[in-house]
Each structure stands twice: as C-alpha cells, then as structure tokens.
C-alpha positions in Angstrom: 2.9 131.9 -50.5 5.1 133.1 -53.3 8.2 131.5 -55.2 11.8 133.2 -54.5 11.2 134.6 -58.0 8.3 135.7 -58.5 4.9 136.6 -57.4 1.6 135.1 -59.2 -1.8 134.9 -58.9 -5.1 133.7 -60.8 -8.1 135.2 -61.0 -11.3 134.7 -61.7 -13.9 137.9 -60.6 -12.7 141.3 -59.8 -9.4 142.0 -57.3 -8.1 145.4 -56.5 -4.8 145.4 -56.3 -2.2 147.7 -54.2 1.4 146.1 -55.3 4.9 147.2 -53.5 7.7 147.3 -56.2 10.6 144.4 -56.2 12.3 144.3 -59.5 13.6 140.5 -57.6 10.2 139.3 -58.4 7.4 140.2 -60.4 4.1 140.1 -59.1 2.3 138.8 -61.9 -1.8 138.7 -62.2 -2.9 135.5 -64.8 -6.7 135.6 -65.5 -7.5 132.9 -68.6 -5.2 133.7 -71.5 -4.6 137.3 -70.2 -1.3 137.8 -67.7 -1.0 141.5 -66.2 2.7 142.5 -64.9 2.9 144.6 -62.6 5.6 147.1 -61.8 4.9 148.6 -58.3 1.0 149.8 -58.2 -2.9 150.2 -57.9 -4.7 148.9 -60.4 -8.1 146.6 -60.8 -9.0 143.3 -62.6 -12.1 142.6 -63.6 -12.5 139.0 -64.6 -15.4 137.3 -64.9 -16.7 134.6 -66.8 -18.9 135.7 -70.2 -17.5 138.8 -69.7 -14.7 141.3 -70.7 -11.4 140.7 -69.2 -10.3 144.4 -68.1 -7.5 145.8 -66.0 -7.9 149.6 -64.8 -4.7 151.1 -64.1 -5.1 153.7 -60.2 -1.4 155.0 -60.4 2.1 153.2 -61.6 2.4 151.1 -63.9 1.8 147.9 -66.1 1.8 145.9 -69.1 -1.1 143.5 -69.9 0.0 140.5 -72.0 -2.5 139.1 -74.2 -1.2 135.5 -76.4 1.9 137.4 -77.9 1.1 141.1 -77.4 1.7 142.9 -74.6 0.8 146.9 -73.9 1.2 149.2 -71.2 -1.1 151.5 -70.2 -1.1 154.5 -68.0 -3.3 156.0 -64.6 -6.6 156.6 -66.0 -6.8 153.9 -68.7 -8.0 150.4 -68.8 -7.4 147.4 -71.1 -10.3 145.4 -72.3 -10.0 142.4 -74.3 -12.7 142.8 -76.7 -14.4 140.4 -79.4 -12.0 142.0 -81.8 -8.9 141.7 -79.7 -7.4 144.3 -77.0 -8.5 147.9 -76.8 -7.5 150.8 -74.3 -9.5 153.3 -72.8 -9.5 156.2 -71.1 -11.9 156.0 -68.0 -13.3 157.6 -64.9 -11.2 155.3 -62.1 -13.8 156.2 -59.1 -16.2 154.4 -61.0 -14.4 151.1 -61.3 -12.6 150.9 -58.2 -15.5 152.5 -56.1 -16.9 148.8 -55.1 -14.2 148.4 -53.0 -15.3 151.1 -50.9 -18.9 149.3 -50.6 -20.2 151.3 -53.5 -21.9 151.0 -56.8 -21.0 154.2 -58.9 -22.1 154.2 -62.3 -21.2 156.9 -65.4 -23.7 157.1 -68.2 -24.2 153.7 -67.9 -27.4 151.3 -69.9 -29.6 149.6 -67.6 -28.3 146.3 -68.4 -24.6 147.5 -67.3 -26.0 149.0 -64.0 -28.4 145.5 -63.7 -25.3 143.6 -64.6 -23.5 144.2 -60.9 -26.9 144.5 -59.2 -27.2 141.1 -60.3 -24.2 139.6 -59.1 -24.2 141.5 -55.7 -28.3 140.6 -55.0 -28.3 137.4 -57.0 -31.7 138.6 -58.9 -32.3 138.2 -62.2 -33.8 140.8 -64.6 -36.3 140.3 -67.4 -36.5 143.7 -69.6 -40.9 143.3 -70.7 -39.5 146.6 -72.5 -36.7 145.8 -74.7 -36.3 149.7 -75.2 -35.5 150.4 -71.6 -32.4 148.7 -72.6 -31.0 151.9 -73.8 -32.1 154.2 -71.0 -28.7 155.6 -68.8 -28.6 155.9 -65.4 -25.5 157.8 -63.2 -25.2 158.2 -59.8 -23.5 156.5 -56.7 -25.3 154.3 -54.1 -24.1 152.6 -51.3 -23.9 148.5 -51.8 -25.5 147.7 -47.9 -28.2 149.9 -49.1 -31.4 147.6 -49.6 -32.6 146.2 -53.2 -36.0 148.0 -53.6 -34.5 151.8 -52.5 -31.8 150.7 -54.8 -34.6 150.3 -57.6 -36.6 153.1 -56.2 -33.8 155.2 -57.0 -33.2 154.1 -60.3 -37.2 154.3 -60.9 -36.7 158.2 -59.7 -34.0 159.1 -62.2 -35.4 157.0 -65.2 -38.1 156.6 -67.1 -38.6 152.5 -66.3 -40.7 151.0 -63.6 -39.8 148.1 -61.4 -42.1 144.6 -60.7 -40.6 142.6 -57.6 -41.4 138.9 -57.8 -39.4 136.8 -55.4 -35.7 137.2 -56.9 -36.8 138.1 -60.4 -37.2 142.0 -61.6 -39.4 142.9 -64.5 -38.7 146.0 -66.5 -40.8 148.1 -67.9 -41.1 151.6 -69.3 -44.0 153.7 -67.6 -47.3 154.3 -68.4 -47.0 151.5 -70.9 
C-alpha cells in the first residue's frame, strides 16, 4: 500500500520493475544508501548484499541518487556504485533482465561472475583448485529449470575447466591438469 504522495519501496536482491507514470507521486526504489526515482518505466535493481548496487535502465527514464549526487541515465545503461563511487555503463539489457524470463544469459563473462548466480539460484558453493580458471569467459544462454550438472556440462563443453560434484560443493579445475 502506498502513501497519497508517493510511492516507495526497499529492496534487498534483484526486482524488475515496469512503473506507470504519475508526476502526483513518485515511485521511488530505496536500496541501502542508494534511492532510484523513477519517472514512468522498465528498469532493474540489482541489490544484493557484498555486492554492487546496480540499476539497468529497459526504456524511460531515471535518476539514481547516491548520498548527495544524483544522475540519470538512459535505455541501455546501468549505474553501479562501485568501490570508488558511482559509474555508468553502457550494457547489453537481455543479459540483465533475461532472469526474469527464467533464464541465465551471460556476455563474456569470468567463471566466477557466471558461478556467482549459479550460486544463489542452486545454493552450491564453488571452490576454484585452479585459481587460473578464474579468468576463463563463458557466453551463452541457458534456461534456469534446466538441471545443475547439464548446466556445468555445458559450461565444461565451451571452456577449458572441468567440473567435480560433491554433495552441494563444485570443484574447479582446468583439464588435463
């Protein structure tokens, strides 16, 4: 339920938003010290904790307010609140909005980025035996229903690492090591 002037939520994990204009009241998104306004839109927030804060603007418009600066950004870009203070990027919106079409679509990303989600979503946790698989990319989409080891077998196929299942812990390695 909203107040007569104005429209607020807190968040803490990641919310897509779709956001009907009223100039009455502002729909306002707080997450920590960060407070997203919102001016009739799509757009994501990705809030978790330890991570980046970062909003990912679909289409309209808004302005991220972070202690006493405030920027807009435009379709396409996405404010992150980096360890040196805000930033905006440009970025590929499919990939950050694709989860809530029950996907996982990742863009050039390092194995702990992709292991990062697959984390959260199969509640595993990754030990990397090869601290240099690390840096290896992976890209591609796969559906989030799909199970945990054709997940990895897929990742195993387009990589150059190799996966050791022990209850909910994943060992990484490089192959042939």
């Amino acid at each position: 339920v909203f107040r007569s002037d104005r429209r607020e939520v807190r968040v803490e994990g990641e919310v897509y938003f779709e956001v009907s204009k009223d100039s009455a009241r502002p729909f306002l998104v707080r997450t920590g010290d960060v407070v997203v306004k919102v001016l009739g839109t799509s757009f994501n927030v990705r809030a978790y904790p330890g991570e980046e804060y970062k909003t990912t603007l679909v289409e309209g418009s808004v302005a991220v307010g972070y202690l006493r600066e405030t920027m807009k950004i435009r379709p396409g870009q996405q404010w992150v609140l980096e360890k040196d203070g805000p930033k905006v990027h440009e970025v590929k919106i499919k990939s950050i909005v694709s989860w809530k079409n029950g996907d996982f679509a990742f863009e050039d990303q390092v194995l702990p980025e992709v292991f990062n989600e697959l984390e959260r979503w199969y509640d595993i946790d990754v030990v990397y035996l090869s601290p240099e698989a690390k840096g290896y990319e992976f890209r591609g989409a796969i559906n989030r229903d799909m199970d945990l080891k054709n997940v990895l077998a897929i990742v195993e196929k387009t990589s150059n690492v190799v996966f050791d299942i022990n209850g909910r812990t994943i060992k990484v390695t490089i192959k042939n090591e």
